[in-house]
N, C-alpha and C positions, 0 to 999 in steps of 0.2 A: 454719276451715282446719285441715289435719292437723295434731298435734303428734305429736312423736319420743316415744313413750312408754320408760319404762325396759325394758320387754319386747321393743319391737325392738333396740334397743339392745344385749340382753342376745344378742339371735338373731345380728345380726350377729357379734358377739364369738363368739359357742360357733361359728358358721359357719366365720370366720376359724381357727378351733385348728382346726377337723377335725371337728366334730361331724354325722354326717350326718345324724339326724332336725333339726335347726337348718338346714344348707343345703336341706332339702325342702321348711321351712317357708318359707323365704325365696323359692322356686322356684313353690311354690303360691300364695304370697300376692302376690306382683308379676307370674306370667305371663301374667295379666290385661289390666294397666297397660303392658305392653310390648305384647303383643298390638293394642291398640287407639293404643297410639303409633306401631308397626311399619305396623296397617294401611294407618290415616288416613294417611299421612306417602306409602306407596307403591300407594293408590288401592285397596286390594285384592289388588294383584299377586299372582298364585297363590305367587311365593316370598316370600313374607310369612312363613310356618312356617320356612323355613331362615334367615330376619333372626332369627326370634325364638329361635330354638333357638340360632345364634349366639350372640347377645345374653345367652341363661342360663346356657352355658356360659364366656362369657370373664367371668360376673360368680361365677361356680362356681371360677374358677378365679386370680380376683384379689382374693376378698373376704378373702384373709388380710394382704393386702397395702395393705388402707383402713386410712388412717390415724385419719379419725373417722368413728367409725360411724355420730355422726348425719349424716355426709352420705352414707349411703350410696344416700338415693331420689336425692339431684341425681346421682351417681355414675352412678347407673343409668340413668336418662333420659339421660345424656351421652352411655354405652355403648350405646345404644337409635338415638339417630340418628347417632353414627359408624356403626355398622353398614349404616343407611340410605343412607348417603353414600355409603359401600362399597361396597355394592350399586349402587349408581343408578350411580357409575361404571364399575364391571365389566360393566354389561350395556349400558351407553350404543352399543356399536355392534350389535350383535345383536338386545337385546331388542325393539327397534322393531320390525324385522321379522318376529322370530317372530310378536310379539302381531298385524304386520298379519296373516300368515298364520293365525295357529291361531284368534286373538282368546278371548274370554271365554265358556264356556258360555251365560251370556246376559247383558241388561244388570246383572242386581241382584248379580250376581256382585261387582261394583265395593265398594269401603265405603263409597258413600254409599245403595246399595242396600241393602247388611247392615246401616247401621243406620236403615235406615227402615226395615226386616223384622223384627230380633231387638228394636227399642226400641218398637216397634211407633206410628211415630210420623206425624199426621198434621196436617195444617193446615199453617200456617208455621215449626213443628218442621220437619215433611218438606219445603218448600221452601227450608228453610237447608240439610239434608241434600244435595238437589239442585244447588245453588248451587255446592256445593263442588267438583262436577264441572269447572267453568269456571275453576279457579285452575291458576297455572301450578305443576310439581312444588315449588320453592324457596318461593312461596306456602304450595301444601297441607301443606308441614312443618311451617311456624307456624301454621297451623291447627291440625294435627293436638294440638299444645302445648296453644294457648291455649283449646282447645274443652274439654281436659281441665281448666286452670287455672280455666274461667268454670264447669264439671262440679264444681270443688272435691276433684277427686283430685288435682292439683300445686298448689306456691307459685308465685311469681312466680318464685322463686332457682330452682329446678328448672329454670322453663321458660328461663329463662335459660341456664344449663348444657346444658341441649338444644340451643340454639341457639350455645352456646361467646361468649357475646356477658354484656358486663355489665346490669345491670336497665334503666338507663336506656338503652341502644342497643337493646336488648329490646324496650323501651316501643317505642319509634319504630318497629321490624319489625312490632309486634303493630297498632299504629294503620293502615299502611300496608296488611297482608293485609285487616284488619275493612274498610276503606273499599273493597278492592278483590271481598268478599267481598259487602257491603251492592250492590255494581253490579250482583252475580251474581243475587242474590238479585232485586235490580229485573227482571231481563231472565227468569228465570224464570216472574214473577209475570204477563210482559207477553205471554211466549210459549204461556200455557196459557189467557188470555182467552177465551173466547167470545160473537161471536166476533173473532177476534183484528184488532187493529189493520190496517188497508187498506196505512198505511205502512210498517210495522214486515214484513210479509209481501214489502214489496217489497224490502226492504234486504234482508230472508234469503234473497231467492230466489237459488240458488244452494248454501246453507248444505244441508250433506250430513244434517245431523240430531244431530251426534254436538258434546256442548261443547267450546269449547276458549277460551281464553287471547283470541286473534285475534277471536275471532265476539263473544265477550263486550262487547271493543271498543267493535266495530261497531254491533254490535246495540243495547248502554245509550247509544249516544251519540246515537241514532233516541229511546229513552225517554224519557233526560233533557229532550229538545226538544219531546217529542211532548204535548200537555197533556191528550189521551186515555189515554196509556201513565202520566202521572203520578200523575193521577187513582185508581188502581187500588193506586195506593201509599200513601194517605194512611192504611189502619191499620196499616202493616207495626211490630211491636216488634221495637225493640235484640235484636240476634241474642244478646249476653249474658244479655237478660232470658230469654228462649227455652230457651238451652242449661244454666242454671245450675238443679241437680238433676238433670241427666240422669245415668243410671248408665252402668257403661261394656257397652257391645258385647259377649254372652254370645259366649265361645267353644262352637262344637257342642259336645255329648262326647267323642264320637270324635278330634273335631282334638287337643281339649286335653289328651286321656289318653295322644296320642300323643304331643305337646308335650312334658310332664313327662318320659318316658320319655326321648325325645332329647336333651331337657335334661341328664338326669341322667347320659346315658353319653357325652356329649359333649365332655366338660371337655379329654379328653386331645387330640384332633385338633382341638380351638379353637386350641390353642396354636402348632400347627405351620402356620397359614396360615389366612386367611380365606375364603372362597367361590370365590374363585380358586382359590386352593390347592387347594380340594378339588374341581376340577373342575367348578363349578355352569356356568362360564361358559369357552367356546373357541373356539378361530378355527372357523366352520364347525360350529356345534353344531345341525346340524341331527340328529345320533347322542347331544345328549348330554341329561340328564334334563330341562332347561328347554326343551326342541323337543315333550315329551311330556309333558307336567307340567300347562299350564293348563286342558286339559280335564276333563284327569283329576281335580285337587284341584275345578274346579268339579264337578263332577259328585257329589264325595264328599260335600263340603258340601250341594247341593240333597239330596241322600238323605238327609243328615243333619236336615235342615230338616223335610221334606218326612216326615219318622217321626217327629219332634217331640221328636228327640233333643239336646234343648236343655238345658243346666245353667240352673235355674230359683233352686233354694234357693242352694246353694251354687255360685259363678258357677266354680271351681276346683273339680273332680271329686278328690273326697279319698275313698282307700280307706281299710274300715273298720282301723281301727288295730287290727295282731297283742297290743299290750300296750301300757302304760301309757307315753305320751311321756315322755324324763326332763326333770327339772328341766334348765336352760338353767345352769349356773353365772357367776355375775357375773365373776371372779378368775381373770385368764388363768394357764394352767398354767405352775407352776416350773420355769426355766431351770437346765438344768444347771450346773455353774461350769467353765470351761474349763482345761485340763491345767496352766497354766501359771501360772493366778491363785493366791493364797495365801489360804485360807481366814481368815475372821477368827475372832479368841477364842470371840466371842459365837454363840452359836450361833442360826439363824435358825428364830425360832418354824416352826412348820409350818401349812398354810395351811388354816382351818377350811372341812370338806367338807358342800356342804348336804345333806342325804337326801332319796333322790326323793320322790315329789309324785305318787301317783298322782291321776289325773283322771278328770273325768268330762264328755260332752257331745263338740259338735262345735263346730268354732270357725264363727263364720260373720261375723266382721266383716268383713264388706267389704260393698258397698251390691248389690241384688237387682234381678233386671229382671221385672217383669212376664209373666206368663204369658200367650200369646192368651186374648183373653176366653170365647172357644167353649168350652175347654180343661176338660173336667171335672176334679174333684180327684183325687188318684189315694186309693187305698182308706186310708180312717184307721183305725191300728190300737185297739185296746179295751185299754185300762187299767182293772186292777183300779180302784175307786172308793167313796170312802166317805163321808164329811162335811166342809164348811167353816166353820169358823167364823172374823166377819169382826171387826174392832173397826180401833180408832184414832183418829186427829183428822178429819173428814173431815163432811159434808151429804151430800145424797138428793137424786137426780135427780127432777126433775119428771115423766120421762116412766120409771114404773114402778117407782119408790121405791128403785132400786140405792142404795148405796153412792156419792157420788161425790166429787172432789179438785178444788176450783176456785179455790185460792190458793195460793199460793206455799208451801212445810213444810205441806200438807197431807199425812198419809198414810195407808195403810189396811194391818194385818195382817190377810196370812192363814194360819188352821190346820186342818191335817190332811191330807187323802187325796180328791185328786178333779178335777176340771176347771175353770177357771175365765175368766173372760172379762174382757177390759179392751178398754172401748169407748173411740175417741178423739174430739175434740171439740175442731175448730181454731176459734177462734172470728176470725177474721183480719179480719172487717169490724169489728171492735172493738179489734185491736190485733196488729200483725207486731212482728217484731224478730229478735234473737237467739234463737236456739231453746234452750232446755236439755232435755236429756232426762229422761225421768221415770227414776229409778234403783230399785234391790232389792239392799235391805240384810240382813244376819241371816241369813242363809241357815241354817235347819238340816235336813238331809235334801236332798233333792233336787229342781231345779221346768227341766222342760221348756218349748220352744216349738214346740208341736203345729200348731197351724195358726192361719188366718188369711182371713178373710169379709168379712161384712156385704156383700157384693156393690159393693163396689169399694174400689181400691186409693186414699188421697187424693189423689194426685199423676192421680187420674180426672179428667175432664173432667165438670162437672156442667152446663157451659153455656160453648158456641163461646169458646175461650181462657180460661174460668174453672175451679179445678182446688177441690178440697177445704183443696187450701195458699195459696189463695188468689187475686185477681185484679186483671186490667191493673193499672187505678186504684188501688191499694191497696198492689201489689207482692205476692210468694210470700215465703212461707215456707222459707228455707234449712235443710235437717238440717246435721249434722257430716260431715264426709267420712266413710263408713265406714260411717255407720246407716243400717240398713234404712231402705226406706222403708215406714211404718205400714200398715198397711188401715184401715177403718173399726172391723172389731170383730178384735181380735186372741186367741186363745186359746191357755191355759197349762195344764201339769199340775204338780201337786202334789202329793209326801209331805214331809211336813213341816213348816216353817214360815215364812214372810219377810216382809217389809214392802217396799210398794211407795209413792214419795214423789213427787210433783211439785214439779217446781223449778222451774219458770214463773220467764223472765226476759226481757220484751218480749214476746214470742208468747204471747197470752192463750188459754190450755189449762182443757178441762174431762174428765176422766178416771172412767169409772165403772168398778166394780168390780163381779163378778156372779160364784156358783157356778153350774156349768154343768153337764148331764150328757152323757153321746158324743153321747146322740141328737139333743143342742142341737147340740151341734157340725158335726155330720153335716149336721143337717138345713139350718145357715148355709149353710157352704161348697158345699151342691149345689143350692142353689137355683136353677132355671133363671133364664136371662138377664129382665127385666125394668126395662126403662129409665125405665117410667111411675112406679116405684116405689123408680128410683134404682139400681137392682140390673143393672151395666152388666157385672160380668163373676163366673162362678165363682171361688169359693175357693179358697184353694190348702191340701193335706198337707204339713206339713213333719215331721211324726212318723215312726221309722221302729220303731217299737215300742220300741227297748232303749234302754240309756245309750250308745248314740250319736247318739241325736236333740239337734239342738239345742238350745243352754240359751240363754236372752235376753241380749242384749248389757245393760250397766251391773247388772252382777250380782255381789255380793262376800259371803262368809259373813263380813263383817267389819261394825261398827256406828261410820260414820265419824262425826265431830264434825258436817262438814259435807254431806247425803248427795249432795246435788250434784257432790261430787267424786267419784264411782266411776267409774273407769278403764273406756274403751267394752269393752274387752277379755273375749271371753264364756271363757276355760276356768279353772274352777272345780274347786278340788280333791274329790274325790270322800267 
């Protein structure tokens, strides 16, 4: 589960005094988590962008005003479905009818449509997706929560604060929408039969096509009874086991580049009234932006989709940075002493100033969606390259003599100038658990993360519900909230020097190491589709030639006691 690191901690504070590169990081790094709180919660609704722009802006403009910064995620999620609520009130008499009149560019328009499109999800993934159609609004809130809480981007405290309710009355919402959710899911399974139940056909007849709250009913109470309709249910898995590693719902580009920007110059008319206030919603708004609105954003988004103009690496469109971020300072700025107070004797030390930190790299913690499989790489650029050499504590793989890490403080240095490859190896029919991450210690010089092959992602399907992280019978493999999710062969660039260690603790991991040259590289990630062979989707580029490409999350120029403890946090001083 997430922890409150000293670095956000630090961002809120520098946010709070006025720091604006700290409020952009805060703006980047959550418009995500609100985005797919906002959508979930309001089905899609095309003003889903003016919730979330809301939402960045009253947190833009009350983050001086958190008392403790580590609560500033439950904070925010709080701020996330107030606004919802907001919303859902101010359009309660209107919206109905616009949407009956204008309605949605098309069905997938919806969010359970975008994230069966952008997560690319199918099976009984995409029938829980489905499912979610059939909940009533007050339901699909606590969904929209709990789906991120079982996803492991929220705690329970968070979704709690979402919901303005303590953990345990929490518990009993969360138990209540999942049974009402498991009904949805039955009646989904039962409607897409072929061919479909004789009784179940007769109970819909009637039923206009479109889910709701009422038909759900009707319809799982024909399932429940029906010992044909049940029948169809006996593999369904716990929708928890399903949703838990999903990543969250890419925003297009375009939305989210626009996002930030309203974000950022919004603070001031957040303040003076909500969505009301600024005329989203009016008696007779057939003149006013919500009468013109839903086609329009759907329309933007299918374009958006449909160019494949999707944030893949980085789920937050981060431009490249004019100069060097500053250090975040820990030590809130000294108060002046007011006219009337009496200075003491003693004179007050002065407050030690830390000197910036230049960096190097892009940040990229935060977890990655998958690219369509069809999807070639885009062009990877050519680094100068020159030799590696490899040493450490570590065995040789059986298949090709690598290099490889298959106990616990195993590690492998590498030196010099050049490309290099870390293959993963979940061995989960032998042992799941806790996952630890492998970490890179000693850093000297500099080590990108270029791309990323082997022709599938692990979180792949290698067999109907079996993924590379694992299956049914056996359970998955959990990451950290925040880590990528692995590919099979991951590759890195190199000048300089670092040690790379596995910390294996319950998830029994086997880690090789390999120099590589572009042409290796190249030739991974564009390997046409072959499924005989395992090789289920291309590569992905994450290189973007300079020191702004990526550097590997658990990365420190530092040589800790224990290396298991490096902070997921990828920016690394330069």
């Amino acid at each position: 589960m997430y922890a409150r690191s000293t670095y956000e901690v630090e961002t809120v504070l520098a946010a709070g005094a006025g720091d604006h590169g700290a409020v952009d990081e805060l703006i980047r790094g959550h418009l995500q988590l609100v985005y797919n709180i906002a959508g979930r919660a309001m089905n899609g609704h095309p003003d889903v962008d003016d919730v979330v722009q809301e939402t960045m802006a009253r947190v833009v403009t009350g983050v001086s005003g958190l008392r403790d910064p580590r609560s500033f995620r439950s904070w925010l999620v709080a701020i996330t479905m107030n606004q919802v609520r907001e919303w859902r009130r101010a359009t309660a008499t209107t919206a109905a009818a616009l949407d009956e009149v204008l309605g949605m560019a098309d069905a997938s328009a919806d969010f359970a449509g975008l994230t069966v499109t952008r997560l690319g999800l199918s099976g009984q993934r995409k029938e829980t997706a489905d499912a979610s159609r059939w909940l009533d609004d007050d339901d699909r809130e606590v969904l929209a929560l709990w789906w991120l809480e079982v996803a492991d981007e929220l705690t329970r405290a968070e979704l709690a604060a979402g919901l303005d309710l303590n953990e345990k009355h929490a518990a009993v919402r969360v138990q209540r929408v999942k049974r009402r959710l498991e009904s949805a899911r039955a009646v989904v399974r039962a409607l897409s039969a072929q061919p479909r139940c004789a009784g179940l056909a007769y109970v819909a007849d009637g039923w206009n096509g479109t889910p709701s709250p009422l038909w759900r009913k009707r319809l799982s109470r024909h399932v429940r009874e029906c010992q044909s309709c049940t029948d169809q249910l006996s593999d369904l898995i716990p929708a928890e086991r399903l949703l838990a590693g999903l990543g969250l719902v890419v925003i297009p580009a375009g939305v989210a580049a626009g996002l930030l920007e309203l974000a950022r110059t919004a603070a001031v008319p957040a303040l003076k009234g909500g969505l009301i206030a600024k005329g989203k919603v009016a008696a007779g708004a057939a003149g006013s932006s919500l009468a013109v609105k839903p086609i329009a954003i759907a329309a933007v988004s299918t374009a958006l989709i449909a160019g494949g103009a999707v944030v893949v690496q980085n789920l937050q469109p981060e431009p490249p940075p004019s100069r060097a971020a500053p250090l975040i300072a820990t030590s809130p700025p000294p108060t002046r002493p007011s006219p009337k107070s009496t200075p003491k004797p003693t004179p007050t030390p002065t407050p030690t100033k830390r000197r910036p930190v230049s960096l190097y790299g892009r940040t990229i913690d935060t977890t990655d969606q998958a690219p369509p499989r069809n999807r070639r790489p885009a062009p990877l650029p050519r680094r100068a390259a020159g030799t590696l050499a490899i040493g450490g504590k570590h065995g040789y793989s059986r298949y090709g003599g690598a290099p490889q890490m298959t106990h616990r403080g195993d590690y492998i240095t590498i030196t010099g100038k050049g490309y290099l490859e870390v293959r993963w190896g979940i061995l989960y029919r032998s042992r799941i658990g806790d996952f630890r991450p492998a970490t890179w210690t000693g850093l000297k010089g500099k080590l990108f993360h270029v791309a990323s092959g082997g022709g599938r992602r692990m979180d792949d399907e290698q067999a109907p519900g079996v993924t590379w992280m694992g299956a049914p019978e056996v359970g998955f493999v959990r990451l950290p909230r925040g880590q990528q999710q692995m590919w099979q062969n991951e590759f890195y660039y190199l000048d300089g020097r670092v040690t790379i260690h596995n910390n294996e603790s319950g998830t029994d991991l086997d880690l090789s190491v390999a120099p590589r040259t572009w042409n290796d590289v190249w030739r991974d990630i564009s390997t046409g589709l072959d499924p005989a062979k395992g090789i289920v989707r291309y590569g992905l580029t994450r290189d973007t030639g300079d020191d702004r490409a990526p550097v590997p999350q658990y990365l420190t120029r530092a040589r800790p006691a224990d290396p298991a403890k490096v902070p997921q946090r990828s920016r690394v001083s330069a």
